[in-house]
C-alpha positions in Angstrom: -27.1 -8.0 53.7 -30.4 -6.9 53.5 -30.4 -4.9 56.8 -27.3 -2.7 55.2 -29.3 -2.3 52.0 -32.1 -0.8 54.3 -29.7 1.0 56.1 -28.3 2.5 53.2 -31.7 3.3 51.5 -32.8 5.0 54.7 -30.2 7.3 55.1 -29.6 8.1 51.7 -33.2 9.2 52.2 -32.5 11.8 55.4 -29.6 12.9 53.2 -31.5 13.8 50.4 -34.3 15.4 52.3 -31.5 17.6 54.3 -30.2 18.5 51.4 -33.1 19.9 49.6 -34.0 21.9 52.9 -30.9 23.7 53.1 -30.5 24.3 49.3 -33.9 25.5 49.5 -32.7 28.2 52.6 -35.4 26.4 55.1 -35.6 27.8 58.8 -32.8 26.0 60.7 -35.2 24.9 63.4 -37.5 23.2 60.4 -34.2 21.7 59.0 -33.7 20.4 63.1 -37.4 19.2 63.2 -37.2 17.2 60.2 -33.8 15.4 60.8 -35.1 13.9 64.6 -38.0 13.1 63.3 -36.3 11.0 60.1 -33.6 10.0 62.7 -36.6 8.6 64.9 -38.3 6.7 61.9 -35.0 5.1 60.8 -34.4 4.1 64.7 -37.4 2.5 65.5 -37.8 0.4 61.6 -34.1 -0.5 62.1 -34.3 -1.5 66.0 -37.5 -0.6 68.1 -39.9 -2.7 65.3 -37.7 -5.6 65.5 -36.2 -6.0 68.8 -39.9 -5.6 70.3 -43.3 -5.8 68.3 -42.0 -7.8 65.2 -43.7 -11.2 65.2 -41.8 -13.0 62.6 -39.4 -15.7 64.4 -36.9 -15.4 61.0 -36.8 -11.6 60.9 -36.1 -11.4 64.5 -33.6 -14.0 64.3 -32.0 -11.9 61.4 -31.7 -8.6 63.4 -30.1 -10.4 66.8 -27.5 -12.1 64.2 -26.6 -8.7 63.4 -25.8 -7.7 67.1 -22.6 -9.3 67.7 -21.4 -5.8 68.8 -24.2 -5.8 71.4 -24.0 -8.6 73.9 -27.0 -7.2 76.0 -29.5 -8.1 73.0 -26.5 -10.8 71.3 -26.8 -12.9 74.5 -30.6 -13.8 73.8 -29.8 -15.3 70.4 -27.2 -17.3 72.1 -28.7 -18.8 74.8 -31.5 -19.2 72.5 -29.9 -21.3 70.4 -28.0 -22.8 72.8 -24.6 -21.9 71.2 -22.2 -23.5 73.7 -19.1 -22.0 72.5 -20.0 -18.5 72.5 -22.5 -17.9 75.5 -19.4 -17.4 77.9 -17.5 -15.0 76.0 -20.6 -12.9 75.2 -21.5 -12.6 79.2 -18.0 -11.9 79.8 -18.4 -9.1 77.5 -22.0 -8.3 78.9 -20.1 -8.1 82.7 -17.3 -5.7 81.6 -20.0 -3.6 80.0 -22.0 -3.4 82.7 -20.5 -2.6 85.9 -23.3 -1.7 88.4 -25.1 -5.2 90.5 -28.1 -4.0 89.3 -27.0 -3.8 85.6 -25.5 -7.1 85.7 -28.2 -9.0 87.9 -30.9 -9.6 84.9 -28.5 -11.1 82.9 -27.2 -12.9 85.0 -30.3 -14.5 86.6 -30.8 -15.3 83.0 -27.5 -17.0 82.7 -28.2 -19.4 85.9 -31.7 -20.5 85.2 -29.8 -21.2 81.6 -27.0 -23.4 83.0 -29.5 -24.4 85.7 -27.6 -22.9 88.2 -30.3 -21.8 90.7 -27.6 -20.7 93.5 -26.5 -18.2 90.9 -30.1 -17.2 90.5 -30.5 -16.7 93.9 -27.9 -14.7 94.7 -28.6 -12.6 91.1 -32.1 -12.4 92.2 -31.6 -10.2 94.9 -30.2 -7.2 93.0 -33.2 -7.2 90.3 -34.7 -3.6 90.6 -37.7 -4.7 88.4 -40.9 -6.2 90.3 -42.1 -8.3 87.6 -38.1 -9.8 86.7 -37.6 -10.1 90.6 -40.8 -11.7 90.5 -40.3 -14.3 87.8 -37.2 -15.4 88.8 -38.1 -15.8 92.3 -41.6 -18.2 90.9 -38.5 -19.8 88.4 -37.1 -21.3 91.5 -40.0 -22.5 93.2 -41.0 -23.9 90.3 -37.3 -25.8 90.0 -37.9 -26.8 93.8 -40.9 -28.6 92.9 -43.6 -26.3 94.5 -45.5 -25.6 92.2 -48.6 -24.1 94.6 -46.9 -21.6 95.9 -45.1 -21.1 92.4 -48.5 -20.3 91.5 -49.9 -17.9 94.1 -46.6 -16.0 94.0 -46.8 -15.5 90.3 -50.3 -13.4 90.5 -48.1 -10.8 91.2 -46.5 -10.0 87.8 -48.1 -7.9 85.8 -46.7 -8.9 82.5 -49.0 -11.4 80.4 -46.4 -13.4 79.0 -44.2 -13.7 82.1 -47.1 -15.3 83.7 -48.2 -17.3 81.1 -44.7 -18.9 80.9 -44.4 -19.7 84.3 -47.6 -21.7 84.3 -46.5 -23.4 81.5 -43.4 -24.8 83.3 -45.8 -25.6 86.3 -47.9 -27.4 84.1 -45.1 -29.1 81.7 -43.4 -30.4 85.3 -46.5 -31.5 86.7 -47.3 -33.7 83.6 -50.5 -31.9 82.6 -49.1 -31.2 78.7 -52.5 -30.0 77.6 -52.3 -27.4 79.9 -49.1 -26.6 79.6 -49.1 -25.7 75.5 -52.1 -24.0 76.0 -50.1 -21.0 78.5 -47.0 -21.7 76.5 -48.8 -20.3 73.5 -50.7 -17.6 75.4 -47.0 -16.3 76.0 -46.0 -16.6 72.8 -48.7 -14.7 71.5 -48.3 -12.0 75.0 -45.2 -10.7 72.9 -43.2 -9.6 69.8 -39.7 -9.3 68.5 -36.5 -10.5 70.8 -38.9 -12.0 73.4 -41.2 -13.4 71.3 -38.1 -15.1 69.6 -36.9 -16.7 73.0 -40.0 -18.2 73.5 -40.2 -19.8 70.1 -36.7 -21.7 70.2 -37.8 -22.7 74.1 -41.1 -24.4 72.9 -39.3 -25.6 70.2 -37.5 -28.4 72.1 -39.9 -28.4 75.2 -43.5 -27.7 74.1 -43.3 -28.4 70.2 -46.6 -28.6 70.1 -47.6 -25.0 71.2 -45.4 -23.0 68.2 -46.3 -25.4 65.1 -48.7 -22.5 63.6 -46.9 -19.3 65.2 -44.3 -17.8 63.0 
């Protein structure tokens, strides 16, 4: 409710300031300027802010509730939450969306390390255009085999903070060393913002409770 009350307000606004432009017999190319420029504002306070640098856990979790008619960005509050009866029929919808291997392979890597399917990873790995994705998934599975040193060395590859932060996490929550392990998990945490940020949270929130008791 409050989303469509910003939603309204926001382009009541561009309205109003369209409006007064042409009334007022502005240059078309002004007129054109001026409604990008709102239409950018209004995109990225109604989707870039929260879907990537907001770092409230309930605002986030109030924009992906309001993606049902997205499944690429839906899916994360699902398997977030762990909502059993809906996770299938939001990845069949994700599949026939996205027809191309390298489209699907992401999500679907996602969806095996989920159900703990690492066959499903494997195979999914291979089509993962992104280094640093390849990259995690492939440590994601050493890490689920149990070797954890070379989980390590081949994670000093990714480039992105919170990925490997994560990862060492795991290694460290798997090898017992639980100091250690909500230390990295909260480096990640802190590594990122809106939908990722969110993940994160509800994963530390049954596994590493201990690292997300004073992030919001």
């Amino acid at each position: 409710m409050m989303r469509l009350k910003w939603n309204i307000l926001i382009y009541s606004m561009l309205f109003v300031v369209v409006l007064y432009l042409v009334l007022n017999d502005s240059s078309p190319i002004l007129i054109v300027g001026v409604t990008i420029v709102a239409v950018l504002i209004a995109f990225t306070i109604q989707f870039y802010y929260p879907a990537v640098l907001d770092k409230r856990v309930d605002r986030v979790e109030s924009f992906l509730r309001s993606q049902k008619s997205n499944p690429g960005l839906y899916i994360q509050y699902v398997v977030a939450n762990k909502l059993e009866d809906e996770v299938e029929i939001v990845m069949e919808q994700i599949m026939n969306k996205y027809k191309r291997p390298a489209a699907q392979a992401p999500f679907k890597a996602a969806y095996g390390l989920y159900r703990r399917d690492m066959a499903a990873v494997q195979e999914a790995v291979q089509d993962i255009r992104y280094p640093d994705y390849r990259a995690y998934y492939e440590t994601a599975l050493l890490v689920e085999d149990g070797k954890y040193a070379e989980a390590r060395e081949h994670l000093e590859s990714i480039k992105k903070r919170w990925m490997r932060s994560a990862l060492l996490a795991e290694v460290e929550r798997k090898s017992g060393d639980i100091e250690a392990a909500v230390k990295h998990a909260r480096e990640a945490v802190e590594a990122t913002g809106g939908v990722q940020r969110y993940v994160l949270h509800k994963e530390y929130e049954r596994t590493l409770p201990q690292a997300v008791e004073r992030v919001s």
